[in-house]
TORDOKE-670368 format. One record per residue: x negated, y negated, z of N, C-alpha, C in turn; residue in one letter. Coordinates in nm, 3 decimals, decimal comma. Each point is the difference from the previous one (the first is absolute). Example, Ala and Ser with C-alpha at 12.3 -4.5 7.8 and 13.67 -1.06 7.14 Angstrom:
<recs>
> n.xx/n.yy/n.zz/ca.xx/ca.yy/ca.zz/c.xx/c.yy/c.zz/residuo
> -1,319/0,569/0,780/0,089/-0,119/0,000/-0,090/-0,120/0,000/a .
> 0,035/-0,105/-0,072/-0,082/-0,119/0,006/0,077/-0,109/0,073/s .
</recs>
This chain:
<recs>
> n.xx/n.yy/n.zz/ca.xx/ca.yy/ca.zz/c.xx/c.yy/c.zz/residuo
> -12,599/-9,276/11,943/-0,060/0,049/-0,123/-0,074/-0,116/-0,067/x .
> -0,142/0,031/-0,069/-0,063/-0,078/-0,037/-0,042/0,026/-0,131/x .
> 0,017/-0,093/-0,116/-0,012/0,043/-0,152/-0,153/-0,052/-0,052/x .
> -0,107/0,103/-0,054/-0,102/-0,108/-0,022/0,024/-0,056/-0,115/x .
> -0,120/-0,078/-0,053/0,028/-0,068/-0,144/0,108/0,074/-0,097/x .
> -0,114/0,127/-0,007/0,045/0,018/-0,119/0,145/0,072/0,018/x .
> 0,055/0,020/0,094/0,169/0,051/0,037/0,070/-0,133/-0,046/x .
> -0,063/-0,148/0,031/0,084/-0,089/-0,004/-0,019/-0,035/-0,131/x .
> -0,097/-0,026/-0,089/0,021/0,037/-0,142/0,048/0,067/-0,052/x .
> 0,081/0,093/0,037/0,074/0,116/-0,096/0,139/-0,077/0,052/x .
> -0,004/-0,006/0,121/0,150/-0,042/0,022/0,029/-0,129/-0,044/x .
> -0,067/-0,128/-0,014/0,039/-0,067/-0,101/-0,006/-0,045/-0,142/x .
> -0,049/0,158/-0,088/0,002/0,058/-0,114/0,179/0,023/-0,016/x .
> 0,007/0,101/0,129/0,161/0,069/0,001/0,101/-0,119/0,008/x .
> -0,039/-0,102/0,085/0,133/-0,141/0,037/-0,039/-0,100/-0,091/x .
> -0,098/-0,039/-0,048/0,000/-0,103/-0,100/0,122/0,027/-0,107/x .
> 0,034/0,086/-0,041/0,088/0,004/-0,156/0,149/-0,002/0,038/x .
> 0,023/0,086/0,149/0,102/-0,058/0,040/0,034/-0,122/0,050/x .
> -0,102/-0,119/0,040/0,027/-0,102/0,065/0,060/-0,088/-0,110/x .
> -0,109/0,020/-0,136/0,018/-0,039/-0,116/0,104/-0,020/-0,091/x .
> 0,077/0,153/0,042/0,125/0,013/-0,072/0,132/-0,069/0,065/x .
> -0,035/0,033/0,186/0,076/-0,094/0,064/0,011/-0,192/-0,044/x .
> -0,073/-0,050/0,009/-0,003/-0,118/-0,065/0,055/-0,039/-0,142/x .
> 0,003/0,106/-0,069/0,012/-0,011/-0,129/0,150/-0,013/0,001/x .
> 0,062/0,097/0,073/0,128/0,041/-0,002/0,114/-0,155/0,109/x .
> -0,111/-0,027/0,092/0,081/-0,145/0,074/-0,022/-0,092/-0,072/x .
> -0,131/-0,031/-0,108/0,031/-0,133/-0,124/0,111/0,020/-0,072/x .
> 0,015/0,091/-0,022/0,156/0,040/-0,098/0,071/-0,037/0,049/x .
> 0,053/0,020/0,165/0,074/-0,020/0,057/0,005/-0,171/0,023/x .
> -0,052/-0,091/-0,026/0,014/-0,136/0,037/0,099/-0,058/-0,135/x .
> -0,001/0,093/-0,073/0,105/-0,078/-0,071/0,098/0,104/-0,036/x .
> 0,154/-0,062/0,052/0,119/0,109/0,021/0,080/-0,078/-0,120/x .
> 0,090/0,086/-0,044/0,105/-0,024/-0,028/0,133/-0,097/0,045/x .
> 0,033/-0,115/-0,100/0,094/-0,058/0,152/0,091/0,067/0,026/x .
> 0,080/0,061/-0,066/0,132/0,126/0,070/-0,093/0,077/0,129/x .
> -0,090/0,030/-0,012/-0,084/0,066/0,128/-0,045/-0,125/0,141/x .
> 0,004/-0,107/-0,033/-0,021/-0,080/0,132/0,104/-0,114/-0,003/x .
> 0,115/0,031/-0,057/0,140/-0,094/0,000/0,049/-0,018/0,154/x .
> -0,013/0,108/0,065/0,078/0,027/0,098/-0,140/-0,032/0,149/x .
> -0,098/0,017/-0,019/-0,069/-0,079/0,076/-0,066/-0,113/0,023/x .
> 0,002/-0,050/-0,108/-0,060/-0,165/-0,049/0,091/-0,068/-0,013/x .
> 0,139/0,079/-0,087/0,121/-0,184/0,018/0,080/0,013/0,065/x .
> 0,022/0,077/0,090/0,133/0,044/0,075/0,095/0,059/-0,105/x .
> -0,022/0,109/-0,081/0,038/0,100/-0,080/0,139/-0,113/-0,094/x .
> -0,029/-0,170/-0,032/0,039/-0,002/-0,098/-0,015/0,036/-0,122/x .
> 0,098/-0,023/-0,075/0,009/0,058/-0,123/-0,121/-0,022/-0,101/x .
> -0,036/0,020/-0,134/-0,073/-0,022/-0,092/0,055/-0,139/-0,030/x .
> 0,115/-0,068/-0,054/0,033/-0,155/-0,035/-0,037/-0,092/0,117/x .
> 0,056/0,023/0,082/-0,032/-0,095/0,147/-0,168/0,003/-0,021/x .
> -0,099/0,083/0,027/-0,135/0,015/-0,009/-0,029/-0,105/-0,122/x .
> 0,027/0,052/-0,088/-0,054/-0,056/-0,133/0,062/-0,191/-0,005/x .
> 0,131/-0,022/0,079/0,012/-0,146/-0,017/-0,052/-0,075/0,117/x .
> -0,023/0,110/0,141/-0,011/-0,104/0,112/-0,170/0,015/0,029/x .
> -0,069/0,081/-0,072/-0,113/0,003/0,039/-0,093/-0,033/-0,140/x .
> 0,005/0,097/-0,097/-0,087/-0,012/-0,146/0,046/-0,113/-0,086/x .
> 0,137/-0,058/0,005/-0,003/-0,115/-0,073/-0,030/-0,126/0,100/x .
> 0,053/-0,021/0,137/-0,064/-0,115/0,081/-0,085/0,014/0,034/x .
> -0,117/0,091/-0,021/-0,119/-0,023/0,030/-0,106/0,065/-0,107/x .
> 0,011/-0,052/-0,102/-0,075/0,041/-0,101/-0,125/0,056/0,028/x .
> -0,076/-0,091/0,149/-0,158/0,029/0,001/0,013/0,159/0,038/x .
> 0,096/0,037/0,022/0,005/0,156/0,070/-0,072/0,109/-0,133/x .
> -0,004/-0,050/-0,104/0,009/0,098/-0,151/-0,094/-0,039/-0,040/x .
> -0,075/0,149/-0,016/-0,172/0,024/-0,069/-0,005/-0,100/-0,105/x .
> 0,053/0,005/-0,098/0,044/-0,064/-0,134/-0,050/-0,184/0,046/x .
> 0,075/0,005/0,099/-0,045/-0,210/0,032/-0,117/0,005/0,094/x .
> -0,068/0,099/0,051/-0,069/-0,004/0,128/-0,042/0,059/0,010/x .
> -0,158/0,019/0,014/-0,108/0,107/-0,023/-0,003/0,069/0,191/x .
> 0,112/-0,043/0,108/0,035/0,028/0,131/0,119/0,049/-0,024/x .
> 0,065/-0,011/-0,130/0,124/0,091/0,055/0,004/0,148/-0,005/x .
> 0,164/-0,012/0,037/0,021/0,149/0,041/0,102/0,062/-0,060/x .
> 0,016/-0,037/-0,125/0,088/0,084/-0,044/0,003/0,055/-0,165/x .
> -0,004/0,079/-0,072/-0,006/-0,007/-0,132/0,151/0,075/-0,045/x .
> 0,004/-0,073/-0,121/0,121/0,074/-0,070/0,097/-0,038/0,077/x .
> 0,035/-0,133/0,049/0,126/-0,051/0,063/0,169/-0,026/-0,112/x .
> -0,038/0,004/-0,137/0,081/-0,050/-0,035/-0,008/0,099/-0,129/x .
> -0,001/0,142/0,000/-0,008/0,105/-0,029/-0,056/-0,013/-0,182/x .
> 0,033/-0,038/-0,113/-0,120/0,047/-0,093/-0,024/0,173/-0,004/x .
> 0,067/0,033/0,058/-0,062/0,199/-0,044/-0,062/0,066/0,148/x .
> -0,018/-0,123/0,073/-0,144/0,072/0,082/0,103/-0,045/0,125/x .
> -0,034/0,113/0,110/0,041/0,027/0,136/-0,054/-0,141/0,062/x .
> 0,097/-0,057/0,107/-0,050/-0,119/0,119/-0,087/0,086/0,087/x .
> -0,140/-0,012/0,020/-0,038/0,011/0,061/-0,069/-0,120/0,134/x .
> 0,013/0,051/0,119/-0,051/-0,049/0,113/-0,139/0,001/0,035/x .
> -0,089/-0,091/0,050/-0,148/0,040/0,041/0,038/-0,051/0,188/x .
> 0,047/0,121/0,049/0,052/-0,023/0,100/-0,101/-0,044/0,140/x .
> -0,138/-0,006/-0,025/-0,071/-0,054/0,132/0,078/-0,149/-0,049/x .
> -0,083/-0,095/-0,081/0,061/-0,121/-0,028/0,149/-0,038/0,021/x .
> 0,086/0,064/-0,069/0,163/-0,004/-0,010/0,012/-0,029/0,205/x .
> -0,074/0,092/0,096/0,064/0,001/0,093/-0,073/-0,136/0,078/x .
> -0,144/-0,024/-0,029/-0,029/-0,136/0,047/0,120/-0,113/-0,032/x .
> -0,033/0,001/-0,125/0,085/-0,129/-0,057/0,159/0,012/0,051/x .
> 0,052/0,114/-0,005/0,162/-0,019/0,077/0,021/-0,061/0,149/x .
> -0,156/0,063/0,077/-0,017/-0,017/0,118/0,017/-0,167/0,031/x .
> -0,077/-0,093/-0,096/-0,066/-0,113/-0,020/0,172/-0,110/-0,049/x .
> 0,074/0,063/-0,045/0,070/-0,047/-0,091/0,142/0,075/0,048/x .
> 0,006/0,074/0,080/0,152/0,003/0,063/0,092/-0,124/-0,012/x .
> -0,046/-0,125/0,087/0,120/-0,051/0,015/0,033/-0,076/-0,104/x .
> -0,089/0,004/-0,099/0,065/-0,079/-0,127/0,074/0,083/-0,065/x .
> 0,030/0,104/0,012/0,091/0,114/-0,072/0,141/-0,033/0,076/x .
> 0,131/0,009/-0,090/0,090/0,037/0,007/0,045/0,130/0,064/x .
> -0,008/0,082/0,115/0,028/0,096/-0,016/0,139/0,040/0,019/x .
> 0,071/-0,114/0,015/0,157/0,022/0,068/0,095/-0,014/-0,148/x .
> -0,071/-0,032/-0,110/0,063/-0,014/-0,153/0,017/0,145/-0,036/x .
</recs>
């Protein structure tokens, strides 16, 4: 089957708004909740362990000190910890063995 122009102009009239909305909906998704990526990013320690072995020894990890970090609302103020999880998973990647994980 062969679409001429103007078939393929209508059809990416019809998929543009969904591609659009798709994207829209995976930027949202880059930044989770940490109760939502506890269990795949630290080896499902707890919220204290997180917050002393990772957000306080490594400060550069937090938006707040570091226009590269990855985390906001670590030390709660009202507002949810959130993750910007492409970054969070470089930098863990990068930074495993300086972590404690056996504490």
């Amino acid at each position: 089957m062969k679409l001429d122009e103007q078939e393929l102009k209508l059809l990416a009239q019809q998929v543009t708004p969904l591609i659009a909305e798709q994207a829209k909906f995976e930027q949202k998704e880059l930044w989770q909740r940490l109760d939502d990526v506890r269990e795949p990013l630290f080896a499902n320690k707890n919220r204290t362990w997180i917050s002393v072995h990772i957000f306080q020894k490594f400060p550069e990890v937090l938006k707040e000190n570091n226009p590269n970090g990855w985390v906001i609302g670590a030390f709660g103020k009202g507002k949810r910890t959130k993750v910007f999880t492409p970054l969070a998973v470089k930098w863990l990647e990068d930074n495993y063995s300086h972590i404690d994980w056996e504490s």
